[in-house]
C-alpha positions in Angstrom: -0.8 47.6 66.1 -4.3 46.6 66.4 -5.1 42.6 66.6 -8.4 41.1 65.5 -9.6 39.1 68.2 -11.4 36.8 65.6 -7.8 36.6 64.1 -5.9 35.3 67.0 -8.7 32.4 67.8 -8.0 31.7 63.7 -4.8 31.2 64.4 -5.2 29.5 67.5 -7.3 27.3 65.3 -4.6 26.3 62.6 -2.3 25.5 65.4 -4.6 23.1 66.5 -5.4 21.6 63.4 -2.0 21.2 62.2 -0.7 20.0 65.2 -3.5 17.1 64.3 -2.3 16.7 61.3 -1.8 13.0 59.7 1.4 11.3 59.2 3.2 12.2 56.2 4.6 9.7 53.5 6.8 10.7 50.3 6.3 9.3 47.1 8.7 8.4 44.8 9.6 7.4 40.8 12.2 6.9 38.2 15.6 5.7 38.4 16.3 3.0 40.9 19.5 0.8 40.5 20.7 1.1 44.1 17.3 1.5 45.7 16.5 5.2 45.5 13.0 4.7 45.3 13.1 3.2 48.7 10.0 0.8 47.2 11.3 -2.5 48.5 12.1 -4.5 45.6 15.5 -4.8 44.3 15.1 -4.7 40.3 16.2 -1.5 39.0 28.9 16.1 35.1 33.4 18.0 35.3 34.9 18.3 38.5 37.5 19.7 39.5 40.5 18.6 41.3 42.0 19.7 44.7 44.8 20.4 42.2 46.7 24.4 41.9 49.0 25.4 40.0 48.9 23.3 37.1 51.0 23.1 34.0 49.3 20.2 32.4 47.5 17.3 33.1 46.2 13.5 31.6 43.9 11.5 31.9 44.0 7.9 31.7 41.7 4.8 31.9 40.6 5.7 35.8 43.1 7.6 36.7 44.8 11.2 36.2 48.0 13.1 36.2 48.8 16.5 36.7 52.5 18.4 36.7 52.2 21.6 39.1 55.0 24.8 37.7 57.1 23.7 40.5 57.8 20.8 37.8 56.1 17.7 40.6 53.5 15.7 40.0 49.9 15.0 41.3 47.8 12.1 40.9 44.4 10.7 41.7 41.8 8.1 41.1 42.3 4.3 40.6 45.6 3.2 41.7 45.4 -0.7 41.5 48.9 -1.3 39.7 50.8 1.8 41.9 49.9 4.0 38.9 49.3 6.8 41.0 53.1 6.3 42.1 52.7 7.7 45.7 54.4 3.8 46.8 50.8 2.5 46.8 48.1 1.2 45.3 45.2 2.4 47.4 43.1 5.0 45.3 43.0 8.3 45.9 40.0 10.6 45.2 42.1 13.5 45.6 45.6 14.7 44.2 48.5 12.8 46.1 52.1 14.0 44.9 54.1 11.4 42.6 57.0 10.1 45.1 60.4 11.2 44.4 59.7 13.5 41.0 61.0 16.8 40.3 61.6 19.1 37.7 58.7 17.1 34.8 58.3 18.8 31.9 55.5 16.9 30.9 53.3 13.6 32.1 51.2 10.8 29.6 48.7 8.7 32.1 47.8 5.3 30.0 45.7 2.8 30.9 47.2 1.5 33.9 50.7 3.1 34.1 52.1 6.3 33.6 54.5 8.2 32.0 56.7 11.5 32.9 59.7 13.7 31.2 61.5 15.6 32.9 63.4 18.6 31.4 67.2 16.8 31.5 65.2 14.7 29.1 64.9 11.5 30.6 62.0 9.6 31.0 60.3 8.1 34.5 57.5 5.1 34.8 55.5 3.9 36.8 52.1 1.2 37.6 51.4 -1.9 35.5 54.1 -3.8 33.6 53.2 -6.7 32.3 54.0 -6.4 29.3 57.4 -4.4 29.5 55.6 -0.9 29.9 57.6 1.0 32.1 60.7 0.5 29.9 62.6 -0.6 33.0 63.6 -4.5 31.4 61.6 -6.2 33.9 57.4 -6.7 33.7 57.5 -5.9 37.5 54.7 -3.0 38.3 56.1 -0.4 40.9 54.2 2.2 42.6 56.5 4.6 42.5 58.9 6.1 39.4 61.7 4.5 37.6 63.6 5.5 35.0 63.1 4.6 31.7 66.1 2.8 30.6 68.5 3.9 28.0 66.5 7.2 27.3 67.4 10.6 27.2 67.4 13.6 25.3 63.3 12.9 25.1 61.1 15.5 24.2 57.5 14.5 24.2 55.5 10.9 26.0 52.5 9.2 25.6 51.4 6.4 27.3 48.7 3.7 25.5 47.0 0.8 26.4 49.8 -1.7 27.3 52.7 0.5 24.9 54.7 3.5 25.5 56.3 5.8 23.0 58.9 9.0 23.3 60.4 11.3 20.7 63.3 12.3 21.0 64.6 15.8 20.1 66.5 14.3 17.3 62.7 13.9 15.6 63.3 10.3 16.0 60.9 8.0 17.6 61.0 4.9 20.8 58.5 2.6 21.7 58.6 -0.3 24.3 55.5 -2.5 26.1 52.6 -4.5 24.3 53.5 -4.9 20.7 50.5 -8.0 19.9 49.3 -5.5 17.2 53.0 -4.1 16.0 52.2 -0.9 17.6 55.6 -0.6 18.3 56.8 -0.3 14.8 59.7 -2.1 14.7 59.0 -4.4 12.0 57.7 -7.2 14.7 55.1 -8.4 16.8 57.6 -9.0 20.2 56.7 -7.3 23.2 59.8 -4.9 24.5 60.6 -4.0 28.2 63.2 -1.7 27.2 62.8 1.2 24.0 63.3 0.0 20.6 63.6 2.4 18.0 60.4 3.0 15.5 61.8 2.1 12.0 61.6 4.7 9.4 60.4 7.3 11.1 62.6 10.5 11.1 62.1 14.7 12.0 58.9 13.5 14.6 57.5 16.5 16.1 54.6 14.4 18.1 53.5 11.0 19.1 50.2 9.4 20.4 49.7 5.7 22.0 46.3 4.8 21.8 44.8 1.4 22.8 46.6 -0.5 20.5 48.0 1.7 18.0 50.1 4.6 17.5 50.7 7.7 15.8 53.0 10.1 14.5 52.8 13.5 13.2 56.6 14.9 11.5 57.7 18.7 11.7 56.4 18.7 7.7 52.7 18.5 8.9 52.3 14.9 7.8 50.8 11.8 10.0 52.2 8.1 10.1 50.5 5.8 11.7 51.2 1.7 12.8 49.7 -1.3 14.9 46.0 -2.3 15.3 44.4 -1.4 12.2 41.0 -3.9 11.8 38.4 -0.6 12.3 40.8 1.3 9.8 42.4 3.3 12.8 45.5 4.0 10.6 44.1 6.0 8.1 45.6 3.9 4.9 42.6 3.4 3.4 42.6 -0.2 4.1 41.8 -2.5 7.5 45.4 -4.5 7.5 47.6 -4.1 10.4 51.2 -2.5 10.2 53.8 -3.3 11.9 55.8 -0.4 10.1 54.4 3.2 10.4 52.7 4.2 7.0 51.4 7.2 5.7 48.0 8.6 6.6 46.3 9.4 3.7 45.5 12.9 2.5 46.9 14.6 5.4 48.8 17.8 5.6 49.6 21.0 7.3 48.2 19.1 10.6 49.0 20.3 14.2 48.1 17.7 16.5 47.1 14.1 16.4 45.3 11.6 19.6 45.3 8.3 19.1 42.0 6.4 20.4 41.3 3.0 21.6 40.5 2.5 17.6 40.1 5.6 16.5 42.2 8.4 15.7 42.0 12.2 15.8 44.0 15.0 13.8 44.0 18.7 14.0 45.0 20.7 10.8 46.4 24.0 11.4 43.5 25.5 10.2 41.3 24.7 12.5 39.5 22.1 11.3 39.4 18.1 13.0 39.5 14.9 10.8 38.5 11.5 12.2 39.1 8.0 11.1 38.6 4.6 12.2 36.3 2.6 14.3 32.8 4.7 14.5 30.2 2.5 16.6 29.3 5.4 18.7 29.7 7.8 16.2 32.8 8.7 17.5 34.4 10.1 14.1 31.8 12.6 14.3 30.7 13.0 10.8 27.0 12.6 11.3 27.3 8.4 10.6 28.3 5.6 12.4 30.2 3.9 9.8 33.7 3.1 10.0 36.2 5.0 8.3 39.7 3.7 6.8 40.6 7.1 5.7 40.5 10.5 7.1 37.0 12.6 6.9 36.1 15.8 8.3 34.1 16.2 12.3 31.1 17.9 10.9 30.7 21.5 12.4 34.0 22.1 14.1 36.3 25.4 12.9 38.3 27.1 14.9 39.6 24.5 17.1 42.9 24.6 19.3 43.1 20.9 20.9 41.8 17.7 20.3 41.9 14.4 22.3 40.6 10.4 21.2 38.9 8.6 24.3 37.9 5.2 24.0 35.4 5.9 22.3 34.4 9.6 22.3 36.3 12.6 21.3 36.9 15.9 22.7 37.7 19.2 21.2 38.6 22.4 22.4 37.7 25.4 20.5 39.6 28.9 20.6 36.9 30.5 22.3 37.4 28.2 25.4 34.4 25.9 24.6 34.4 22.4 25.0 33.0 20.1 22.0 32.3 15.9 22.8 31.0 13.6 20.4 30.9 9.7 20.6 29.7 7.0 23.4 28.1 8.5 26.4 26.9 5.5 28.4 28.8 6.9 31.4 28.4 10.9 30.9 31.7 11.0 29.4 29.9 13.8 26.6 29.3 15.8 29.3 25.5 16.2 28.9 24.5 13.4 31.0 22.7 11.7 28.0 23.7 8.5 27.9 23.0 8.2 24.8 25.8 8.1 21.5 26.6 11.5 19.6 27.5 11.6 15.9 28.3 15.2 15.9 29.7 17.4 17.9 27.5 18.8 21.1 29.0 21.7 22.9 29.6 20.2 26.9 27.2 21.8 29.4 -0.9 6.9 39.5 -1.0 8.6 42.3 -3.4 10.7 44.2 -2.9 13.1 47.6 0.4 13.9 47.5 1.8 17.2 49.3 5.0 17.4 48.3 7.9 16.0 45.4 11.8 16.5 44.9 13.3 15.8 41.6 17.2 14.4 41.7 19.4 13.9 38.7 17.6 11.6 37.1 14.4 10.5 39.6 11.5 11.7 41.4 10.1 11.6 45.1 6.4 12.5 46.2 4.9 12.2 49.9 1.2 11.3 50.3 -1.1 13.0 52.7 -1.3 9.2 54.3 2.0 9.0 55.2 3.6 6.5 52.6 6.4 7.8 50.2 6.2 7.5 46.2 9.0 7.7 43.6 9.9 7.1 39.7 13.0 7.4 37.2 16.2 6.4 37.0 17.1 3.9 39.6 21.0 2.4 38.9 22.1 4.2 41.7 18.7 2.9 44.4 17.4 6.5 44.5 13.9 5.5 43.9 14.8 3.8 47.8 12.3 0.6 46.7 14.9 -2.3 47.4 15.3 -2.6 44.2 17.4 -1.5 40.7 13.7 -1.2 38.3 13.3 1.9 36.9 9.6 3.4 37.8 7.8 5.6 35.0 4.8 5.8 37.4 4.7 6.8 41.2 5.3 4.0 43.8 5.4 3.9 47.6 8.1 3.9 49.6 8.4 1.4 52.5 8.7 2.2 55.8 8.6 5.3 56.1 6.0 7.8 57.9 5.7 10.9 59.7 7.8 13.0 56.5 7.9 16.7 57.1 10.7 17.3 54.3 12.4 15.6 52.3 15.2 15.8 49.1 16.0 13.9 45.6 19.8 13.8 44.9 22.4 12.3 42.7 21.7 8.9 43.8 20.1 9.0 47.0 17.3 10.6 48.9 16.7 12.2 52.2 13.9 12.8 54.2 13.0 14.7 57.9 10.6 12.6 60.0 8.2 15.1 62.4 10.3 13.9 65.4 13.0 15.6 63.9 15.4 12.1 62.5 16.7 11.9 58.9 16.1 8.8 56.7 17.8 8.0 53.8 18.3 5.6 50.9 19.9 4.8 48.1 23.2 5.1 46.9 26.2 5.1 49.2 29.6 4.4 48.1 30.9 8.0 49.7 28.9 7.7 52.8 26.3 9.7 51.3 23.4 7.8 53.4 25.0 8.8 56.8 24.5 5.6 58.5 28.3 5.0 59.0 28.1 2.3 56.1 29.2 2.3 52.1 26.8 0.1 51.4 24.0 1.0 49.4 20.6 1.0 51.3 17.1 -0.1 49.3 14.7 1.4 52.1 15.1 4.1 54.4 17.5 3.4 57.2 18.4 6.5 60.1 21.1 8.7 59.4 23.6 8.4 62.7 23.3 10.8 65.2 21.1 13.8 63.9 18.0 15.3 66.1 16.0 18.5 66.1 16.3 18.6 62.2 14.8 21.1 60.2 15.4 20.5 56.8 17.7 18.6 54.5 19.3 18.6 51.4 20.8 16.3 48.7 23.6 17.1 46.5 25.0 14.2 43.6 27.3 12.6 46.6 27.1 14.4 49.7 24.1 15.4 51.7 23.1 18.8 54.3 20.9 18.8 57.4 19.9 21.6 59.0 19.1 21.6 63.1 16.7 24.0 64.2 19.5 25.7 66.6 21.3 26.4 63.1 23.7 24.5 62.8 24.4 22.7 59.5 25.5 19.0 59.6 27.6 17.0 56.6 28.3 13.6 55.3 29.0 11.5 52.2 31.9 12.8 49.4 34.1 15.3 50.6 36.7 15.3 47.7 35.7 18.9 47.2 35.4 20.1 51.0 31.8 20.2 50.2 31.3 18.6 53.6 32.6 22.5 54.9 34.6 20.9 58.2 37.7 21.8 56.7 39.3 18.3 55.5 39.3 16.5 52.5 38.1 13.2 54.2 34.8 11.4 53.4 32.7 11.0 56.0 29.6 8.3 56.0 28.7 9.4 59.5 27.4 13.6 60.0 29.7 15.8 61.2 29.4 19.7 61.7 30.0 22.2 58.7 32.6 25.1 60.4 31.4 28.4 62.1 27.9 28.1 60.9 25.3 29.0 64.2 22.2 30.8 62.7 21.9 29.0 59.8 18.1 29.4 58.5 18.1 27.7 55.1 20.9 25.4 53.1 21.2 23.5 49.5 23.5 20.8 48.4 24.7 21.3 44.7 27.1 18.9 42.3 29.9 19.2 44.5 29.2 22.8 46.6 27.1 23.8 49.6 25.3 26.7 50.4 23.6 28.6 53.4 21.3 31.2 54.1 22.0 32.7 57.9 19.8 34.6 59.8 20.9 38.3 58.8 20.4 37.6 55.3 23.8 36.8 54.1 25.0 33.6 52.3 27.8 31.4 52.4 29.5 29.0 50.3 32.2 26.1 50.8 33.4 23.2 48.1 33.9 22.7 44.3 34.7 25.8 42.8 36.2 25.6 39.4 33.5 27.3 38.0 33.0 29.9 40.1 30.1 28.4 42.1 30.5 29.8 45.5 30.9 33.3 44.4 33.7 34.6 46.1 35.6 36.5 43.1 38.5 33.5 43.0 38.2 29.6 41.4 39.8 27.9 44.7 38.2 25.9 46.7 37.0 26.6 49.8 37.0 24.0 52.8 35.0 26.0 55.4 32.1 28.2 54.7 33.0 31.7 53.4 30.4 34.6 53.1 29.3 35.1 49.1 30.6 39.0 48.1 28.3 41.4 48.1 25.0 39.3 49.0 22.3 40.9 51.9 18.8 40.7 52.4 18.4 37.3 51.1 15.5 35.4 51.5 16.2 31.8 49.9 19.2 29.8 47.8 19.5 27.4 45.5 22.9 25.3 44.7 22.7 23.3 41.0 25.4 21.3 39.8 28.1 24.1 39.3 26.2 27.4 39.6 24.5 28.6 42.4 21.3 31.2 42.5 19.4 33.3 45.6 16.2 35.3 45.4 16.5 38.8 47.6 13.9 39.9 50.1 12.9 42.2 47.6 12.4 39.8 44.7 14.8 39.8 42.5 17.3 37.0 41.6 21.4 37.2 41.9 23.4 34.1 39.7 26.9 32.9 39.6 28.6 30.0 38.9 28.6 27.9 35.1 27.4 29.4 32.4 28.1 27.5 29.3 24.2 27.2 28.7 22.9 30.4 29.9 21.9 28.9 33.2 23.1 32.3 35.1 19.8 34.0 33.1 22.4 36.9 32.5 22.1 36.8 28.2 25.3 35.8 28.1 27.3 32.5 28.2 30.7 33.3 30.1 31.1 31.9 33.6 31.1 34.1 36.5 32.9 33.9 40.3 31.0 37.0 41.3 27.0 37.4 41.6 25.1 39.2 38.8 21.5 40.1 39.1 19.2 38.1 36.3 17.8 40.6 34.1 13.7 40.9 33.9 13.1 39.3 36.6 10.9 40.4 39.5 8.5 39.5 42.1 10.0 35.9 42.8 9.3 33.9 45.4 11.7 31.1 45.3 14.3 29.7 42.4 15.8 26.1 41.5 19.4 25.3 39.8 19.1 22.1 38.4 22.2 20.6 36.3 22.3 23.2 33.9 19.2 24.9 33.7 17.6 27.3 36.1 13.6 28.1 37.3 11.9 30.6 39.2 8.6 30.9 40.5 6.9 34.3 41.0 4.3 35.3 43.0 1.5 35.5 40.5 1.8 32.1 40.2 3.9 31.6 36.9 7.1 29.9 36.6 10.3 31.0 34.1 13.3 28.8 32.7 16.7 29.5 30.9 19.5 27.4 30.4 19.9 24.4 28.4 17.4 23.5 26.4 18.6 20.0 25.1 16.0 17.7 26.7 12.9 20.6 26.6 14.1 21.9 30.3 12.7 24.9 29.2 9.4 23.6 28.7 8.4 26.0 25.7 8.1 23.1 23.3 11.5 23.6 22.0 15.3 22.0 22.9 16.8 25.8 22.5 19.5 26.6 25.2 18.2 30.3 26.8 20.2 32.6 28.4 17.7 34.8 29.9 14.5 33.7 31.4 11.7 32.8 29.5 7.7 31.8 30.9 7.0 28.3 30.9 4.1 28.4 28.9 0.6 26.4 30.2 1.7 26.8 33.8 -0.2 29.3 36.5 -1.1 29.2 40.0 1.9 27.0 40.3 2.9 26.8 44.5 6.4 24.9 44.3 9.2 24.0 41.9 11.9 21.8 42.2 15.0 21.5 38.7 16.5 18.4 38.7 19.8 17.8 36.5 17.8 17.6 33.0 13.9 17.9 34.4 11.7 20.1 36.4 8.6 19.4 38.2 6.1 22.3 39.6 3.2 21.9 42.1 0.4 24.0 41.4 -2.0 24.9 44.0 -4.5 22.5 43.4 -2.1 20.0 44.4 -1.5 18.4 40.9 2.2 17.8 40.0 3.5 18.6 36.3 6.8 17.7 34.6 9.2 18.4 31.4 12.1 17.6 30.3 14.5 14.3 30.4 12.5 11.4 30.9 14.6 8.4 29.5 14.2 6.8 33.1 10.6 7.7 33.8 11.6 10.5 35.9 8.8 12.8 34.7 6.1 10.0 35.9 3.9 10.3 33.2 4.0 6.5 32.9 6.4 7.0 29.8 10.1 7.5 28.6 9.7 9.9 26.4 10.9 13.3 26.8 8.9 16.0 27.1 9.4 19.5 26.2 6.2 21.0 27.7 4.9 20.0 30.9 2.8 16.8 31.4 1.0 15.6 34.5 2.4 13.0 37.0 0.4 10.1 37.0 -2.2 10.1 39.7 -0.9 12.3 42.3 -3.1 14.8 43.7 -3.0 17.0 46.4 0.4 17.4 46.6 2.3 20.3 48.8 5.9 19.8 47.4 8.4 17.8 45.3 12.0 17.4 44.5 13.6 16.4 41.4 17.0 14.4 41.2 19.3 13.3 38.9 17.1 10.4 37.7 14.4 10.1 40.2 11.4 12.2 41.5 9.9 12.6 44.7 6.7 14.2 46.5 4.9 14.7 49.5 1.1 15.8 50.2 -0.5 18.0 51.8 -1.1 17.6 55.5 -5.1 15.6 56.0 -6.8 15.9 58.7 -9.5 14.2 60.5 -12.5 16.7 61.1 -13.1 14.5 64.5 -9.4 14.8 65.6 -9.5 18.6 64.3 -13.3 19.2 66.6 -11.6 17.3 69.5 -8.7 19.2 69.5 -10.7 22.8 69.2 -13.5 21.3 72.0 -10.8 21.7 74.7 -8.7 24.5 73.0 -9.1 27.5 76.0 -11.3 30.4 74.4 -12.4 28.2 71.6 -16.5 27.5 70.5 -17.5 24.3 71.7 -17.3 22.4 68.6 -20.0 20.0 67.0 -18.5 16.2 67.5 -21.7 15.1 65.7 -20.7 17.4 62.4 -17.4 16.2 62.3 -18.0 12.6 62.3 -20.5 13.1 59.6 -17.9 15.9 57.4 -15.0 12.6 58.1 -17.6 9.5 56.5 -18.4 11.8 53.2 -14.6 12.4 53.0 -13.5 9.1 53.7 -12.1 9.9 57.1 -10.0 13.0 56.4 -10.1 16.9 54.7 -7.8 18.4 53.1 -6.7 22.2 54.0 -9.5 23.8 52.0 -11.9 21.7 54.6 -10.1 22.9 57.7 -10.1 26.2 56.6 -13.9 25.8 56.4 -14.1 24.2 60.0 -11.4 27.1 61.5 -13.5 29.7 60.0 -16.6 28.8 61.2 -15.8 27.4 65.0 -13.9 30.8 65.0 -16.6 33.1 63.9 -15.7 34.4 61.0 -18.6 32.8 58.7 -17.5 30.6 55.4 -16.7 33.7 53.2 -13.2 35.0 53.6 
């Protein structure tokens, strides 16, 4: 091979210059409750359970219930009254087996206490009892199960909000607990620790306790209803409690009923859902948010095989496996991480110099070439990292921090590498996500424990990666879903190694799931996996890295929320994971456990999964979307789900992208940063809330080298300045380099106001190196 001897002194050149390069600070906006922004100040999707073999499962208040085949039972999450019923009441964020059960037919979780049948028929309790709801005749709350008394021969549970009912396979129907509203049905108002039979009610086939009302559907496909009735929750057509189950007017040839916290839910047989009662957050799903004393249709929904009443949202399940959520959504419980209230039915699925961003969930991070760190968006979680819980619609500092080489916008926190090789983080930290060895939620930027010689980091929506430049991969923060790869279940708020991985070259943290590129080419994948996201032809999880089927040759990955996506040395782009929006690219919207190669696509350079959308960036500069389409992620001016990529349209000589759970942000080679898509905590930085479906221009940032985008918050860094004096110096005593003009560079630094950018010291390395101005 022949070498240009001009060529090696212009490289000899660069190394100079960048070793002289000036202190990097990242730049963030958006959300900011817990201090993302890392600004100073201190104003402001599913999983899936280490749970196999399941039968069935419920969900309560905070906590949930599952019965295996074997006929035991798992539980997890809050566990303040024993309702978890392992003896006691810590929590549990992952499955814990019910003490002493065997052979359950079926399990009802309530608010704070649950329910079980087994198949002799009796009935087991367990968690809060205050007001007689474990059916034991005492108001003593136990951690573990004990039997119901008096009861056998039960076929069906359900536990409510203070009540529990059972039918019996007689058709006839039990209740015991709360009964302040008469949702007990026995003609009173006196709460029962033991079961009381419901009057009147004969040939039951079903029951459902909701908060403070209860429902009955009979074997003739007719629904009763008693209790709580002020939103019209009973369906009688008027607002007057019952302490006697009454009919449910024009109802028949129903399937299934769910009783709400004041709303109710049926399920004809065919197909069709019908709604009535309380309908504040639209709940009834008719397109209104008036309250309904008598049954009326969901709008939109056919075919449907399940339904279920939340507090105040409802779930359906159609035949073809999708899942339909309408109602409240203030904490994601819709599944489209709107927080915003759904009438109908929605299928679940200034600042200048800046060289880099990151987009989390929700917020945004950008680095300036002088060092300092700027976010905006959504902040309730502190992952603008500004000290305080303000959102930012507008790029802001962060304090403290200097000297960023790389840095990462996650759920609720964000990461950065410092040139010397530490990580700083900030932000949320209730699983240890920050690293410092703490829960507690950090404003600015403190040291993550332990880590050196970092190369490069990444956040995921509760659990963060670093890579060390001898390839190893470090983990810390949630570990429910082995996502922390050291084969345990435990969190961990200090780093600790991810298994068998020693030539790791590139890594990305996704919802719950980690991957990692290695040296040969070849990826692996540990964590959440109920989708399919680690690719490995199976849904289990994984608790140490396993290599991703059929994958060589690749040259970068990219882990979203639950699907994952890699780009081959040869340019093309391999998906897997969830599909329910098209995010795989693959025209389709089924889920996959094995990788696909995206259709149409070639010549990329890099790709982004976000929450459920996807981007790639090609080499010609232009950058393409598919997935969901709700908040304009696709930036074609429209909110159409795709499920094969499209072009963004305005957007060329675009450098860097970065997909954030519902918005994107791009740096184009001039160093300007532009953004689409959910804005409703001023993640896009446009000084605004308002979505946008085509990209818009961050505020003031210029010169920018990368970003990152978050759930709620944005981030960015700059490109590397440079003094022209510093860069002269540095070539003066460079061995085999011109003598360089001191003189020249002082003047080039005052008409540049002490620095150049990279276009400058291109100029200065081309010259001092011979090669004239002209490339």
């Amino acid at each position: 091979m022949i070498v240009c001897v001009r060529c090696v002194r212009l490289l000899a050149v660069f190394t100079l210059i960048f070793s002289a390069a000036v202190a990097q600070t990242p730049v963030p906006w958006g959300r900011n409750q817990r201090g993302q922004l890392g600004i100073g100040d201190s104003p402001d999707s599913p999983r899936r359970a280490l749970i196999v073999s399941a039968r069935q499962v419920s969900a309560g208040a905070y906590h949930t219930l599952a019965v295996k085949t074997d006929g035991t039972v798992w539980a997890w999450g809050s566990n303040n009254y024993g309702q978890l019923g392992d003896g006691t009441t810590a929590d549990r964020c992952v499955p814990v087996q019910v003490a002493g059960l065997t052979d359950v037919a079926a399990v009802s979780a309530g608010a704070y206490h649950s329910l079980a049948v087994k198949t002799d028929g009796t009935v087991w309790a367990w968690g809060a009892n205050n007001c007689g709801d474990l059916g034991d005749g005492s108001t003593t709350e136990r951690s573990a199960p004990a039997q119901v008394a008096g009861l056998t021969n039960v076929a069906a549970v359900s536990a409510g909000g203070d009540h529990s009912l059972a039918v019996k396979a007689d058709g006839t129907v039990w209740a015991w607990g709360d009964n302040f509203d008469g949702e007990l049905g026995d003609g009173t108002t006196v709460n029962r620790a033991t079961p009381v039979q419901v009057i009147g009610l004969t040939n039951a086939a079903a029951v459902s306790a909701g908060g403070y009302h209860s429902l009955a559907l009979k074997k003739d496909g007719t629904v009763w209803a008693w209790g709580a009735n002020d939103c019209g929750g009973l369906g009688d057509g008027t607002t007057v409690d019952r302490w006697a189950p009454v009919k449910v007017l024009g109802l028949a040839n129903v399937a299934a009923v769910s009783a709400g916290g004041y709303h109710s839910l049926a399920l004809k047989a065919d197909g069709t859902v019908w709604a009535w009662g309380d309908n504040a957050g639209g709940e009834l799903g008719d397109g209104t948010i008036a309250n309904r004393s008598a049954p009326a249709r969901v709008s939109g929904l056919t075919d449907v095989s399940a339904v279920s009443a939340g507090i105040g949202h409802s779930v359906a399940v159609g035949t073809n496996g999708t899942a339909w959520a309408w109602g409240y959504s203030f904490h994601g419980q819709l599944g489209d991480s709107a927080y915003s209230c759904r009438s109908t039915p929605l299928q679940v699925q200034g600042l200048e110099s800046v060289s880099a961003v990151s987009a989390g969930h929700y917020h945004g991070v950008a680095v300036k070439s002088d060092g300092t760190v700027w976010t905006w968006g959504d902040n309730d979680d502190g992952e603008l990292g500004d000290g305080a819980a303000a959102n930012r619609v507008a790029p802001d500092q962060v304090l403290g921090l200097t000297d960023v080489a790389a840095l990462s916008a996650g759920g609720g926190h964000s990461l950065a590498v410092r040139t010397d090789g530490t990580v700083w983080a900030w932000g949320r930290n209730d699983y240890g996500q920050i690293g410092d060895g703490t829960t507690v939620d950090r404003w600015t930027p403190v040291q993550v424990s332990g880590l050196t010689n970092v190369a490069a980091v990444s956040a995921g929506e509760l659990h963060s990666l670093a890579l060390k430049r001898d390839g190893t991969v470090w983990a810390w923060g949630n570990n429910c879903h082995s996502e922390l790869g050291a084969g345990t279940t435990a969190n961990s708020a200090a780093p600790v190694q991810v298994v068998g991985l020693t030539t790791a070259t590139a890594i990305s943290a996704g919802g719950a799931h980690s991957l990692a590129l290695t040296a040969d080419g070849t990826v692996w994948a540990w964590g959440y996996n109920w989708c399919g996201q680690l690719g490995i032809g199976a849904l289990y999880v994984r608790a140490t890295p396993l290599r991703v089927y059929g994958l060589s040759k690749v040259a970068a990955v990219s882990a979203g929320a639950y699907h994952s996506l890699v780009v081959k040395t040869d340019g093309t782009v391999w998906a897997w994971g969830h599909n329910n929006y098209g995010q795989l690219g693959l025209g389709t919207t089924v889920d996959r456990s094995t990788l696909a190669q995206v259709p149409g696509l070639t010549n990329v350079v890099s790709v982004s999964a976000g929450g459920y959308h996807s981007l790639a960036l090609k080499a010609d500069g232009t950058v393409w979307a598919w997935g969901a389409g709700d908040y304009g992620q696709s930036g074609d001016g429209t909110a159409t789900n795709r499920s094969a990529p499209a072009r963004v349209p305005g957007l060329a000589d675009v450098a860097a992208l970065s997909a954030g759970y519902d918005h994107s942000l791009a740096v184009r080679t001039d160093g300007v940063v532009w953004a689409w898509g959910q804005n409703g905590y001023g993640q896009l930085g446009d000084g605004t809330t308002v979505d946008r479906w085509t990209p818009v221009q961050v505020s003031g940032l210029r010169n920018m080298a990368a970003a990152s985008a978050g759930m709620d918050h944005s981030l960015a860094l700059p490109v590397p300045r440079f003094t022209a004096l510093d860069v002269a110096t540095s070539l003066k005593y460079a061995s085999g380099i011109v003598d360089a003009d001191l003189a020249a560079a002082r003047r080039l630094d005052a008409a540049n106001d002490g620095a150049v950018d990279v276009a400058d010291a291109v100029l200065i390395a081309r010259k001092i190196a011979g090669l004239g101005a002209n490339p």
